[in-house]
C-alpha positions in Angstrom: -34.8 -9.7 51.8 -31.4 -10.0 50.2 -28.1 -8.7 51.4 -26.3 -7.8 48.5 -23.3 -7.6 50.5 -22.4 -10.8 51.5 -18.3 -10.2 52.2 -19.4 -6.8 54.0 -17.1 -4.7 51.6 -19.9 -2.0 51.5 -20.0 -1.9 55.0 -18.3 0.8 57.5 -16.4 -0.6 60.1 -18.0 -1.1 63.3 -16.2 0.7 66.1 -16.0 -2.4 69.2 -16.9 -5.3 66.6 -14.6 -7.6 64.3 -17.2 -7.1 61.6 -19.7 -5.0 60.0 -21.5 -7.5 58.0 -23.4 -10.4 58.2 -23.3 -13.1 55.5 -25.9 -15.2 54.6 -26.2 -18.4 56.6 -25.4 -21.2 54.1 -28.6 -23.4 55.6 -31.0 -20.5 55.6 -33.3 -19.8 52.3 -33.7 -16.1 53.7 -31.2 -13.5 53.7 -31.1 -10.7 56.2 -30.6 -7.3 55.2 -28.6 -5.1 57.8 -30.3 -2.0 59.7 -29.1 0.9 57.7 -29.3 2.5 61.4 -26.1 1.0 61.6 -24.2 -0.7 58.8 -24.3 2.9 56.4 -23.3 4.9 60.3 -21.0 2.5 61.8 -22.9 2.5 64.7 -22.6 -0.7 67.3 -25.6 -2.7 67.7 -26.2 -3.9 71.1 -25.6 -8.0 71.8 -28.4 -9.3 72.7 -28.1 -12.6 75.2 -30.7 -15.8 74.1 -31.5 -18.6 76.8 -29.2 -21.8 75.5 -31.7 -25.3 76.5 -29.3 -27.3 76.3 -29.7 -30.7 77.5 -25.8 -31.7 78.2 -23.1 -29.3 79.1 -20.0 -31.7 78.3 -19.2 -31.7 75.0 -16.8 -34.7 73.4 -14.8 -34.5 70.3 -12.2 -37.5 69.0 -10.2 -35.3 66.6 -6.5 -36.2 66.9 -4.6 -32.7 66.6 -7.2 -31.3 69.5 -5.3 -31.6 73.1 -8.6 -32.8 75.2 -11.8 -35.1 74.6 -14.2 -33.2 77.0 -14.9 -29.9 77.2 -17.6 -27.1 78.4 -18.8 -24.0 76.7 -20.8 -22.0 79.0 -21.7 -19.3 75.8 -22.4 -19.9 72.4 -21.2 -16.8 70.3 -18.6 -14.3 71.3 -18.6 -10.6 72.2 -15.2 -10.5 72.1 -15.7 -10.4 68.1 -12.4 -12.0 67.1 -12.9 -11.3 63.1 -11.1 -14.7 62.4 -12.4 -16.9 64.9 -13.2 -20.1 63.6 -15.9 -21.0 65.5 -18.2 -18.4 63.6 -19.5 -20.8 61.4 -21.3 -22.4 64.3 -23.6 -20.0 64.7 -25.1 -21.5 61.5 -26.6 -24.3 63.0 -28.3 -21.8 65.6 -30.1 -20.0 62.3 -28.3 -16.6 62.7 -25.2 -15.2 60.4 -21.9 -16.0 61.4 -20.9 -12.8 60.8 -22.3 -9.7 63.5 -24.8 -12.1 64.8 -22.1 -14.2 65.9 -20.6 -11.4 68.3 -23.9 -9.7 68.9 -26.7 -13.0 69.5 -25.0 -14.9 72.8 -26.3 -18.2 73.6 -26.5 -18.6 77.5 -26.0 -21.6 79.2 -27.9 -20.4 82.2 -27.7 -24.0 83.5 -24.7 -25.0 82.5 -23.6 -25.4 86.4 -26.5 -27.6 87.2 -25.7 -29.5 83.6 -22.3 -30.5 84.3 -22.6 -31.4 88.3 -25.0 -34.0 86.8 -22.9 -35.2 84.0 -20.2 -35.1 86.9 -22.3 -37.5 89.0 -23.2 -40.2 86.8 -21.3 -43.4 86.9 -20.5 -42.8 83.1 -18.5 -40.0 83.7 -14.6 -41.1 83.2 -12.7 -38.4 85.3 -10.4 -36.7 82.4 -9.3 -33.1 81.9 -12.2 -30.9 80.8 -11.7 -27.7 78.3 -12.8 -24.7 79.7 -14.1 -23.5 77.1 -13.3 -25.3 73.6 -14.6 -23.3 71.2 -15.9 -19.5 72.6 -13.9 -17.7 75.2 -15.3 -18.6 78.7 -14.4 -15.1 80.1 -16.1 -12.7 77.2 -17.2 -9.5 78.6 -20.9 -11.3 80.0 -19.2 -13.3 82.0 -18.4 -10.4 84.4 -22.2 -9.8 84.9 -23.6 -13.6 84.8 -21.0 -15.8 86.3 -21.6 -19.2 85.0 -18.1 -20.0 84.1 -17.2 -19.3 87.5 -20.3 -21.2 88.4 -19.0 -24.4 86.4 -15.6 -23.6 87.8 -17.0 -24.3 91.3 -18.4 -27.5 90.1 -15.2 -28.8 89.0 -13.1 -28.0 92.2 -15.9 -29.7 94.4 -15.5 -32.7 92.5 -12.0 -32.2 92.0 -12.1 -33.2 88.4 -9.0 -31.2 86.8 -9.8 -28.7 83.7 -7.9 -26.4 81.9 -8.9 -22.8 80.7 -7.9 -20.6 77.5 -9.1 -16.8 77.5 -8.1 -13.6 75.8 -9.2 -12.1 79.2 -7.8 -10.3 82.4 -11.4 -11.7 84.1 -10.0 -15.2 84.5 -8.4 -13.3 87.7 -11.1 -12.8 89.7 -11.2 -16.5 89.7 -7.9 -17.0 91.7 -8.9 -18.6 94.6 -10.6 -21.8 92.4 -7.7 -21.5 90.3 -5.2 -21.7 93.4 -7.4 -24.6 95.2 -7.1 -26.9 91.6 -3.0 -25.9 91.5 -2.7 -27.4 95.0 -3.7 -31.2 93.6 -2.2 -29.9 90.2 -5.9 -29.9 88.8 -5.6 -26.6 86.6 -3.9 -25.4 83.9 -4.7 -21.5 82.4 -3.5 -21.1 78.9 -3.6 -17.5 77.6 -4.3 -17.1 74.1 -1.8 -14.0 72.4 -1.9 -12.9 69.1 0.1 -9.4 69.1 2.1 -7.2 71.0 0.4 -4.8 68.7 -2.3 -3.0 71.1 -4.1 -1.0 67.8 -3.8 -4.4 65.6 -5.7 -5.9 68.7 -8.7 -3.5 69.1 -9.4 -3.9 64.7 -8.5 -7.5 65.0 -10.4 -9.0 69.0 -12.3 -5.1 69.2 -13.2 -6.3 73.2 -10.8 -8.2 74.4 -7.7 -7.6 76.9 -5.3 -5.5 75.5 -1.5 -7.1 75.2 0.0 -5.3 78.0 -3.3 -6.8 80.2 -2.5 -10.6 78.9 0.8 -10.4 79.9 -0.4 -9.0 83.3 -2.2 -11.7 83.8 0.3 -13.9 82.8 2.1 -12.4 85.6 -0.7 -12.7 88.3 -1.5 -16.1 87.8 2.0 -17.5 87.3 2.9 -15.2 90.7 -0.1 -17.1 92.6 0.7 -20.2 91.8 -1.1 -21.6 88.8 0.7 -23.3 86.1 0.1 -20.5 83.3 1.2 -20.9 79.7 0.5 -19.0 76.4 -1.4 -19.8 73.3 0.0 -18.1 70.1 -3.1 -18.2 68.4 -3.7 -18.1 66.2 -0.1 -17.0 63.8 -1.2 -15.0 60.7 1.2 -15.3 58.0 2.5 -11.8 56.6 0.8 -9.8 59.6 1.5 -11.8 62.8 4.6 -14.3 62.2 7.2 -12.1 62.7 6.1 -11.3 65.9 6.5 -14.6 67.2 9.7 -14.8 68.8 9.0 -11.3 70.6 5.9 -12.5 71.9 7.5 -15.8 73.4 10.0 -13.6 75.6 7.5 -11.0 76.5 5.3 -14.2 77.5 8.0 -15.9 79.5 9.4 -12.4 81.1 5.9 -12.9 82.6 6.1 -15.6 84.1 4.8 -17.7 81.8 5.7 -22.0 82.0 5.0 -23.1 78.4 4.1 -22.3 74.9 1.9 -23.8 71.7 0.8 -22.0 68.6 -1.7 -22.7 66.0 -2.0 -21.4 62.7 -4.7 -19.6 61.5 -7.7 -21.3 60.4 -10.5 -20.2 58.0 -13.2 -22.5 57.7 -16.4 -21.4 55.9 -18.1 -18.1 56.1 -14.7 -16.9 58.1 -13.1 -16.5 54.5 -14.9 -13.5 53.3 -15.5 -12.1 56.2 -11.2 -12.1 56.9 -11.1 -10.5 53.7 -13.2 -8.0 53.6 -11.6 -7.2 57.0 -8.1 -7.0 55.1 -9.4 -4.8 52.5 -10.9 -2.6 55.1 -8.1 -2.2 57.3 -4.5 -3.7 55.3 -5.4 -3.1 51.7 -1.8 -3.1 51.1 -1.0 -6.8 53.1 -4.4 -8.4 51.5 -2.7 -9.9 48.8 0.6 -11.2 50.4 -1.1 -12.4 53.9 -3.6 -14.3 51.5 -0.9 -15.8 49.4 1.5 -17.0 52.1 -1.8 -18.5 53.5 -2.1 -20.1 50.7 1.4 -21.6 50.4 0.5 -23.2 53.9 -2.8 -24.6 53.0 -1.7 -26.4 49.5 -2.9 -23.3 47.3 -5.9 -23.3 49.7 -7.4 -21.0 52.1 -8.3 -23.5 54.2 -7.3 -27.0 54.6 -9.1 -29.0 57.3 -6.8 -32.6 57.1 -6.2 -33.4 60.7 -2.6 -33.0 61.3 -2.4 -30.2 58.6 -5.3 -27.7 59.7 -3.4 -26.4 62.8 0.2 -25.9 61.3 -0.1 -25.8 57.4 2.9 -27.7 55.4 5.4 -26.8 53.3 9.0 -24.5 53.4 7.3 -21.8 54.8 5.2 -23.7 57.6 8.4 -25.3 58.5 9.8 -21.8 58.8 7.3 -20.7 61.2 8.2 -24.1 63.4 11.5 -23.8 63.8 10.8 -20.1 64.7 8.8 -21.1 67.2 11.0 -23.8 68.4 14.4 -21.8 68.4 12.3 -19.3 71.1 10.5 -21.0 73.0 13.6 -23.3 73.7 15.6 -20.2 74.1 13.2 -18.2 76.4 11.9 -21.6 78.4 9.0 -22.2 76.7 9.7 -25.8 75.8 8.4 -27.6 79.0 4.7 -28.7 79.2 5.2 -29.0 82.5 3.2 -32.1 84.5 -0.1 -33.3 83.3 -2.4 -32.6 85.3 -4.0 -35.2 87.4 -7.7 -36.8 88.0 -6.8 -38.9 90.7 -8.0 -36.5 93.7 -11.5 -37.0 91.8 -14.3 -37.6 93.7 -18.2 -38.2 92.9 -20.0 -35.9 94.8 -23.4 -37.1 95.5 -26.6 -34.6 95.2 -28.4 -33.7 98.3 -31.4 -36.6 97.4 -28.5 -39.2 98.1 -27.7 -37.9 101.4 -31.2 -38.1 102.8 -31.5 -34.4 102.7 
């Protein structure tokens, strides 16, 4: 069956989701057509969680402009339905849409504890800072139910192998007491990912994640417990977003917040129409100059995925954004990265057949 709306224009907005529609998958020969139940009624399909076999729970990636070589990804998909999130296009490889399936078919790592304490173990493993989570948020609404971040979490702290976090969510919290054990060998390192101060931008934009107020509460928590806590601006949307920047850097450090980055936003793929249907439905009257100041970033492009270029764009305008950036964070003592963290505390754990058990 065919969609014959592949941008999703024809589609109602989903109350709770980043997007009503569901492209076709560029490796599929099949197209899916939407349930009429609830594309034509806006009503919100429920997410549905799939059993993820994976074999290795460490993931390893050399690109240059990425901050870590190792990370873990507990989930595959994202309820929190970010409608840019460039990690939709992913969910290609796993046969479904990168559009609703993407926020509505979750990949569980069931074993992704067990996974990692064995990667952990092996002699092969060179103790190094591990992203938790590089690609989907590691504290999406499942998480509250299943645990396994806070599973792999545990894992890490026993070994005492340091890691750092990014999350749109208020749920990293309930994970204080690793978080506070990790500071104490300065092991940890929470990075909280803001993109607007804008609360009603937020729930069209990330439908089910923390609202502003709640990311800079957590700022606050963590940073008042101890844990080295810095924001992400990310990602910076050009003619929506920017000019928020420098407010968002003081709100963050009022917080409590030790440091600040920003990326860009990126648009790779399926993540194109799928942005721009979600202008048309929601800032008909931005579409055309968010689109073209994107544009003036990416060489006339939409996207541009040169390493070095794909996180902050080029040109007058990108350099604009910069020194914006700079100028606060500097001003509102954002500048510091602060200490790296350390693996020297590392130890290898053995498993309970070494010990004779």
């Amino acid at each position: 069956m065919t969609n014959k709306n592949a941008t999703g224009s024809e589609h109602r907005a989903i109350r709770g989701r980043g997007t009503a529609s569901n492209p076709a998958n560029r490796f599929a020969r099949m197209e899916v057509e939407p349930d009429p139940e609830y594309s034509e009624q806006g009503i919100s399909p429920k997410t549905r969680f799939y059993h993820d076999d994976a074999k290795k729970v460490i993931a390893v990636n050399d690109s240059p402009d990425v901050p870590f070589e190792a990370s873990v990804n507990p989930y595959r998909g994202c309820e929190h339905g970010c409608v840019y999130c460039y990690a939709r296009p992913f969910h290609e490889y796993l046969d479904m849409s990168p559009g609703l399936d993407f926020e509505t078919r979750i990949m569980v790592k069931k074993n992704a504890a067990a996974l990692l304490r064995k990667q952990l173990q092996h002699p092969s493993w060179k103790p190094q800072t591990v992203s938790v989570s590089g690609v989907t948020d590691p504290y999406q609404p499942a998480e509250r139910k299943l645990g396994i971040t806070r599973q792999c979490l545990q894992v890490l702290a026993e070994f005492r192998n340091p890691f750092t976090i990014v999350t749109k969510n208020h749920l990293v919290t309930r994970d204080m007491d690793i978080l506070q054990e990790m500071a104490r060998i300065h092991g940890v390192r929470v990075m909280i990912s803001l993109t607007t101060l804008d609360p009603d931008l937020t729930m069209l934009m990330e439908p089910r994640t923390t609202r502003p107020a709640g990311r800079l509460k957590t700022i606050y928590e963590l940073s008042k417990a101890g844990i080295p806590t810095g924001v992400l601006f990310a990602p910076v949307i050009p003619g929506l977003t920017d000019e928020e920047l420098p407010a968002m850097i003081k709100a963050a450090a009022d917080a409590g917040a030790a440091s600040g980055n920003y990326v860009l936003l990126r648009l790779p793929g399926a993540v194109v129409p799928l942005f721009e249907s979600w202008l048309e439905q929601h800032y008909p009257d931005k579409k055309s100059k968010i689109l073209n100041r994107l544009k003036s970033l990416r060489g006339g492009l939409l996207y541009d995925n040169r390493y070095g270029y794909r996180m902050s764009g080029q040109g007058a305008y990108a350099d604009q954004i910069s020194q914006s950036f700079r100028i606060a964070a500097r001003r509102y003592g954002l500048d510091d990265a602060g200490e790296p963290l350390s693996a020297e505390h590392f130890r290898r754990v053995p498993s309970q057949g070494e010990l004779g058990l």
